[in-house]
N, C-alpha and C positions, 0 to 999 in steps of 0.2 A: 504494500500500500504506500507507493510512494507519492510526494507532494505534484501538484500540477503545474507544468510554465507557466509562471506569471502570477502562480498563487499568492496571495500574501500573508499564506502561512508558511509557506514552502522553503523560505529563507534557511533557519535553522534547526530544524527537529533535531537532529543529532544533539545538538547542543542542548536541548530542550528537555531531551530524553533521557541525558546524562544526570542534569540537574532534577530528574524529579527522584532519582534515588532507589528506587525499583529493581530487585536483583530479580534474574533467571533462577529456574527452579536449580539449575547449576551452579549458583553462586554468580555468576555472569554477567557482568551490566549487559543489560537489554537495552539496543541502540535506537534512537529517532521513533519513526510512526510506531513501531511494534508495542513500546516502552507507553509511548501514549496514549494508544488506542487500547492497552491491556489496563492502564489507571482509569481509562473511561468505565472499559466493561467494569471492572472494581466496582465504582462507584454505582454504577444502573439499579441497582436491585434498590435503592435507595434513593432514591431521588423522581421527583412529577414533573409532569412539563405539559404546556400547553399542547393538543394535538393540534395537526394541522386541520384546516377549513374546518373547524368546530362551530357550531352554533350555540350562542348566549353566553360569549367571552366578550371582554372590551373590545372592540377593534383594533383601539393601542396597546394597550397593555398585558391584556390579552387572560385579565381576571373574569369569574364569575359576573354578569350584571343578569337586573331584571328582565322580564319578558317584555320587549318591545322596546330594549334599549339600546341604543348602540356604543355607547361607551359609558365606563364606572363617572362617577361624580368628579373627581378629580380631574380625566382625561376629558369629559364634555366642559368642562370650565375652560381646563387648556387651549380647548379648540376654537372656543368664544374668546377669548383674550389674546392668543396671537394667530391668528387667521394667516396662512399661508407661510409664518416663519417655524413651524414644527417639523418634525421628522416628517419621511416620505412614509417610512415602515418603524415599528418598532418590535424587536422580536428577543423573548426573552428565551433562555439556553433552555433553564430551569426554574422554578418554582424556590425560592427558599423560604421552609416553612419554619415560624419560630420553634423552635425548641431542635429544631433535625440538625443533622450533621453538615447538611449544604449550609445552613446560615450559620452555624458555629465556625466551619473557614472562615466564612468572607468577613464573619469578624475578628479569627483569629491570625490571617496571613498579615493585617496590616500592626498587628502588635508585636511587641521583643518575648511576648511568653514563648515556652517550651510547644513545643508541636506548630509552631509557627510556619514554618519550613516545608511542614509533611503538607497543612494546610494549604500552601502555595503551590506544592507542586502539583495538587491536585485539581482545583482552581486554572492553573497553567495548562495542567491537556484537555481540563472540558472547554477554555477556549480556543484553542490551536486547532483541536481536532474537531469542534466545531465550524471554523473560520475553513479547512479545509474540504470539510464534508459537506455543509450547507452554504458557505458566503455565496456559493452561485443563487441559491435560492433567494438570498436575499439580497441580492443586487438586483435580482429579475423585479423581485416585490417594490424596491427603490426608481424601479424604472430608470437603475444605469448600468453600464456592461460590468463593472469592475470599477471598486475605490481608486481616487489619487491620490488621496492622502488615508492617514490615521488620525485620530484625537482620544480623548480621553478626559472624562467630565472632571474639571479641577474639584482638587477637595473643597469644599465649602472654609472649611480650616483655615485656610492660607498656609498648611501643611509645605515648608519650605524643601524644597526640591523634586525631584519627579514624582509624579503621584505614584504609589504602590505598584496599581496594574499595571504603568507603565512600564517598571522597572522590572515584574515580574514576567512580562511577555515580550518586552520590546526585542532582546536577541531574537528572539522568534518570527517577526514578523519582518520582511521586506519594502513596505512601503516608506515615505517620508511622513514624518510627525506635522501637521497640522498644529499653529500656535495656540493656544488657546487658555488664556488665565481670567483669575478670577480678578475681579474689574472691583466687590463689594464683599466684604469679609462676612463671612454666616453668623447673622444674629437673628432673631427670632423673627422680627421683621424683613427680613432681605430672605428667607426660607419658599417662598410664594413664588411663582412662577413670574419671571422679568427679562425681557432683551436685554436689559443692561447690565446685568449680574454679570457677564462675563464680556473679556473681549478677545479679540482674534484677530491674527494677521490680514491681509488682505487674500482671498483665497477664488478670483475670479473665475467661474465655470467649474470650480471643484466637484469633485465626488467624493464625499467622504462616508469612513465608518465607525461611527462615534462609540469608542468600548464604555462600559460605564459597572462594575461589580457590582453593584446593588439598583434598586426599583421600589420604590416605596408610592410616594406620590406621582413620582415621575419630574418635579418642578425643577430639578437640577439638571436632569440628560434636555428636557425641552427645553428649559432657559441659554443651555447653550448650544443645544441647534440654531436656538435664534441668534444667539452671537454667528456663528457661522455661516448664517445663512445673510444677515445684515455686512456681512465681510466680504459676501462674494459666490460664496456656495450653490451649486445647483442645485445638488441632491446629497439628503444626508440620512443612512440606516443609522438606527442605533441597536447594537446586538448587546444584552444586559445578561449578565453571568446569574442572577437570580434575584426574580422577580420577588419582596418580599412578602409574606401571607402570615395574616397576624391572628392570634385565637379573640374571640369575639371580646368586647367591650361588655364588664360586670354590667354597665347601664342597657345594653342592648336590649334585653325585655322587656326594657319600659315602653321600645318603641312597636312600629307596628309589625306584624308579622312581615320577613322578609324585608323592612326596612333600615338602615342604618344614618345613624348621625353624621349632616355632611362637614368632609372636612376629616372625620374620622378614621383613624385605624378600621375598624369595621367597615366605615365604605370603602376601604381601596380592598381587603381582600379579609376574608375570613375563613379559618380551615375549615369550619364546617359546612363551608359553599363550594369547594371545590368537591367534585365527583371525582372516579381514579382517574386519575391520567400518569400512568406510567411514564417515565423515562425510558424513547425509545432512540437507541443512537441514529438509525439511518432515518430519523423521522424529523423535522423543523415544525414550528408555527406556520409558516410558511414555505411548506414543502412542498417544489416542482412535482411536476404527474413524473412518472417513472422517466427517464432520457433526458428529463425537461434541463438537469441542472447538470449535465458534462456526466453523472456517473455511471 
């Protein structure tokens, strides 16, 4: 399973493969895709994700909503407050559900704790070997051939130096970085969705593929599509390492059946709204019909 010309994952797996740590049943470092695609299967048994063409998911986000809605509360706000500066597609890998092992990485890769590391490298091949398997899919859904650039949603933080995922995946990936900083430092107010949160190079006609580890609201991977989009950008995927899904709100019984408080943790996703959706590797949110995406 080797990488494709011109993929931009295809740069460094070997490298990639090394750093995730993973011996052969022989004691044997397992080299590049093999090493990657065996930490993916690892992880499957474990892990949900949105199916493809599903009906009564967000459109963007790609959570549980009501009957006859097309997107959760959060992402219909988005769509009314920046009209045409939003992603093209938004597709998330996985599901991370509070308490599971997927959302314990992505918050334990960007800390100095112990297991820091194993968390990274795992993290590391659900997106390589996603970006590999699916990025056709989601450049079809972006309505462009292939990224020209990368990006990567700044910390809200002002977290000094490359962001995490950067640093975790950038050997890996082949394309050029896309500038992109945070313009207003994260405080309770500046959290909301805003074109000017962030700003960015000038980036005319670009295609970009905005990585972003977590999904909550969505206010920060949109806020800075629209920096990039306000820079120059034509089309911009956002591919999100895990969508997060939170257990309902004690107050939620007060409300009415099936409904949640907006604004809320409950309205962006609750685990008991999600039905199974397995983690299936040769499957996206937006997964070409069979041929459709090169494999």
């Amino acid at each position: 399973m080797s990488g494709k010309a011109g993929d931009p994952a295809a740069a460094a797996a070997g490298r990639a493969g090394h750093a995730g740590g993973l011996a052969g049943d022989d004691g044997g470092q397992l080299a590049g895709w093999e090493l990657l695609t065996r930490s993916v299967r690892m992880q499957a048994p474990f892990l949900s994700a949105p199916p493809p063409a599903a009906r009564g998911l967000c459109a963007a986000c790609r959570i549980p909503v009501r009957p006859g809605n097309a997107h959760c509360y959060p992402c219909g706000l988005h769509a009314e407050t920046l009209p045409g500066l939003l992603a093209d597609v938004v597709v998330p890998i996985c599901y991370a559900v509070k308490g599971g092992e997927h959302a314990r990485n992505l918050w334990l890769y960007k800390s100095a704790r112990p297991g820091a590391a194993v968390a990274g490298a795992a993290l590391r091949a659900l997106l390589v070997v996603f970006l590999r398997d699916h990025g056709p899919c989601v450049w079809r859904a972006a309505g462009m051939t292939r990224p020209s650039h990368l990006a990567v949603v700044p910390s809200g933080r002002g977290r000094a130096g490359p962001h995490p995922l950067r640093t975790l995946i950038g050997t890996c990936l082949s394309l050029p970085w896309a500038a992109l900083d945070l313009r207003l430092r994260d405080e309770p107010w500046t959290r909301d969705l805003d074109a000017g949160r962030f700003k960015a190079a000038p980036l005319a006609g670009a295609s970009i593929a905005l990585l972003d580890d977590t999904w909550t609201t969505g206010a920060s991977a949109e806020s800075a599509c629209a920096a990039l989009r306000l820079a120059g950008a034509r089309s911009v995927a956002v591919i999100v390492l895990g969508r997060h899904v939170s257990a309902p709100e004690p107050s939620a019984s007060a409300l009415a059946p099936g409904a949640s408080a907006p604004g809320s943790a409950a309205a962006c996703a609750s685990v008991n709204d999600l039905p199974a959706m397995p983690f299936r590797p040769r499957l996206c949110a937006v997964h070409a019909h069979a041929g459709e995406n090169g494999q």
